[in-house]
C-alpha positions as a Markdown table, in Angstrom:
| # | Residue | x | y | z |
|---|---|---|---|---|
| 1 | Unk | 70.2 | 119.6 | 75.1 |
| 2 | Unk | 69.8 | 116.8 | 78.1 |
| 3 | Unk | 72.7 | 118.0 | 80.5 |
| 4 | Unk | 73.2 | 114.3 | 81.4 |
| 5 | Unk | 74.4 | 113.6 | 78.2 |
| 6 | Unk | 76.0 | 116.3 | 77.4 |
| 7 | Unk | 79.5 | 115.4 | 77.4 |
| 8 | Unk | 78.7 | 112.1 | 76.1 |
| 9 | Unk | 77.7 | 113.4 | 72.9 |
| 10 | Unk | 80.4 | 116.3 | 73.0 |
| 11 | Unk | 83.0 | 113.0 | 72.9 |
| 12 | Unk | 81.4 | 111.8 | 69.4 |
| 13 | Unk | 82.4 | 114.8 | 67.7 |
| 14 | Unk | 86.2 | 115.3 | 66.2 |
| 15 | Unk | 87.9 | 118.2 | 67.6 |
| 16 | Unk | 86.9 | 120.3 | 65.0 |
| 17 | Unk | 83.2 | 119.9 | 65.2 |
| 18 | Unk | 83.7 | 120.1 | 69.0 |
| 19 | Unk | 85.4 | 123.2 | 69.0 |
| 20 | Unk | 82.5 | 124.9 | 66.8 |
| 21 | Unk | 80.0 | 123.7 | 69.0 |
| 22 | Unk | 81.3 | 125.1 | 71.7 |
| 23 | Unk | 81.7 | 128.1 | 69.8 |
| 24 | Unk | 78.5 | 128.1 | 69.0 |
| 25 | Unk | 77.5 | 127.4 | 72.6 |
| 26 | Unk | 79.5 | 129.8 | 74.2 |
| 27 | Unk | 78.2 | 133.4 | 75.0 |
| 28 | Unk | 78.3 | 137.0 | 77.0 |
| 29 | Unk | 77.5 | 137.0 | 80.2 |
| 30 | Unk | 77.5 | 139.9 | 82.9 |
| 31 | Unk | 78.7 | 138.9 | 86.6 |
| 32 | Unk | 75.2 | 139.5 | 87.8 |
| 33 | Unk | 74.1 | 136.1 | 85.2 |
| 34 | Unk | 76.9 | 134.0 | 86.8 |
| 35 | Unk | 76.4 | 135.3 | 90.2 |
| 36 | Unk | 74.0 | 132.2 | 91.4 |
| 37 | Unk | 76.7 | 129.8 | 89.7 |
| 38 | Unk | 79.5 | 131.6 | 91.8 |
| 39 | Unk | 77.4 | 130.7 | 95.2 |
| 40 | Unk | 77.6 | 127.0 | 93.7 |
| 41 | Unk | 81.3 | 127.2 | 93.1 |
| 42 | Unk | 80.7 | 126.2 | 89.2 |
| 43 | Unk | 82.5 | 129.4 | 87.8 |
| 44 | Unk | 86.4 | 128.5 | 86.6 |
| 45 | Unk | 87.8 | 131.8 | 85.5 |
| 46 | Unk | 89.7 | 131.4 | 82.5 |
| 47 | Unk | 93.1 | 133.9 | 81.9 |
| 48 | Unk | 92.3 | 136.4 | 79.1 |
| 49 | Unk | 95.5 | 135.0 | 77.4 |
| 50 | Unk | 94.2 | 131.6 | 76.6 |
| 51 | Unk | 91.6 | 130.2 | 74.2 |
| 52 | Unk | 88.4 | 129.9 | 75.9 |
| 53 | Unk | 87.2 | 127.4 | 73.2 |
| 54 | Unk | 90.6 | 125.3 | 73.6 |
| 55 | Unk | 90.0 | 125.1 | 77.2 |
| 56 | Unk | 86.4 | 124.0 | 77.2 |
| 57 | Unk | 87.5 | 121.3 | 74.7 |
| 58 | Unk | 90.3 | 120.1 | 77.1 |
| 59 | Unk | 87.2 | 119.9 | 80.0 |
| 60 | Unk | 84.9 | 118.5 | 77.8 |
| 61 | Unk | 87.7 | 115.7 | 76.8 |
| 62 | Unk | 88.5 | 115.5 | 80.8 |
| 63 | Unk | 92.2 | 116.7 | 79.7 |
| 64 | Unk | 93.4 | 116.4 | 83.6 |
| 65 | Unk | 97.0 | 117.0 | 82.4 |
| 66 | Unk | 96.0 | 120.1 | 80.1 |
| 67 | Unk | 93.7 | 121.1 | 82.9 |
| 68 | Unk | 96.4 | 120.6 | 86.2 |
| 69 | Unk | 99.0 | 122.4 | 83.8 |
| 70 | Unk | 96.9 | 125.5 | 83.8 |
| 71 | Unk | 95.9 | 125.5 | 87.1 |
| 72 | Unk | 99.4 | 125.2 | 88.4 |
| 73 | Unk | 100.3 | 128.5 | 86.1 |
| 74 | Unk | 97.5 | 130.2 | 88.1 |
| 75 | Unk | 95.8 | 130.3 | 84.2 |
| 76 | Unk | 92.5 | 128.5 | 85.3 |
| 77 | Unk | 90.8 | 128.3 | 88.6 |
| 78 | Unk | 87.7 | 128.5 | 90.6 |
| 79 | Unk | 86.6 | 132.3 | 90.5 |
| 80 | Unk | 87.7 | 133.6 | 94.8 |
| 81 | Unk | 85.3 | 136.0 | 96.7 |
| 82 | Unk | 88.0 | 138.2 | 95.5 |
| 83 | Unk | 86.9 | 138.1 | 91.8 |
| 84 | Unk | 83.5 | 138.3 | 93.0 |
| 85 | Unk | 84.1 | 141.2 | 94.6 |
| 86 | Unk | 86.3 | 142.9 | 91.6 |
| 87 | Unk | 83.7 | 141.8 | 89.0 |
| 88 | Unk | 81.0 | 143.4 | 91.0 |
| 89 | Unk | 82.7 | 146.4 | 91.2 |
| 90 | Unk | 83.4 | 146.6 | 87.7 |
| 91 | Unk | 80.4 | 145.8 | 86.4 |
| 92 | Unk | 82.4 | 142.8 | 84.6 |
| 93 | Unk | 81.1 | 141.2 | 81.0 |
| 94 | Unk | 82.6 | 137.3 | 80.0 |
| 95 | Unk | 82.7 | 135.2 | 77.3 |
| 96 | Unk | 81.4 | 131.8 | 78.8 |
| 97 | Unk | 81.0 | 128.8 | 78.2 |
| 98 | Unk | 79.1 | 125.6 | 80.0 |
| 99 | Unk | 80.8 | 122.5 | 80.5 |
| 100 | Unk | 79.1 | 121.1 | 83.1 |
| 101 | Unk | 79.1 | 121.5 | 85.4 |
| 102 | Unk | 81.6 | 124.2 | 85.1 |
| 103 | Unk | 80.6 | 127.6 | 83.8 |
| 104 | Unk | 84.3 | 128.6 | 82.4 |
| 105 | Unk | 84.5 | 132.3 | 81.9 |
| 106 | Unk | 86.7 | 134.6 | 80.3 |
| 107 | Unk | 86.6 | 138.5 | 81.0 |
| 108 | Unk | 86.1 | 140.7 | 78.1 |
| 109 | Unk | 88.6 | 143.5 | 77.7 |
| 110 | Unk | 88.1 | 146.8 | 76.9 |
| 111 | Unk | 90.8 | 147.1 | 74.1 |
């Protein structure tokens, strides 16, 4: 898919056929995969308590108030050295999913 239009054509679909695209779209990542998008301050890590799909709808629709809602609970942000540094350690697997250009990911629990 052109990455230019990417969100255009995400904005055609109805929410449903957006949220299974980005269903579709989404996948597992390890931190080393997302490491080069860290250095370019694209990763947005999303808390394990929230829908990843939901979110990536709300960036795909540019939700700002969604979006600034989150962020203020400290549920979505730009991944911190710190996370770097944690995921590294752990050896750290995510659901992702690209929105550019965000890469929003989600860390996969062990339960």
């Amino acid at each position: 898919m052109d990455l230019e239009n990417f969100q255009d054509e995400k904005l055609e679909l109805n929410a449903e056929e957006l949220r299974q695209t980005l269903n579709i779209e989404s996948g597992k990542l390890t931190w080393q995969e997302l490491q080069v998008h860290f250095a370019r301050g694209a990763v947005v890590a999303i808390n394990p308590q929230l829908d990843l799909i939901d979110v990536s709808a709300k960036f795909v629709n540019d939700d700002k108030h969604a979006i600034e809602a989150w962020m203020n609970k400290k549920q979505i942000g730009r991944a911190t050295d710190a996370d770097a540094i944690r995921w590294l350690k752990n050896k750290t697997e995510f659901w992702a999913v690209v929105v550019p250009p965000w890469v929003l990911v989600q860390e996969i629990s062990d339960q």
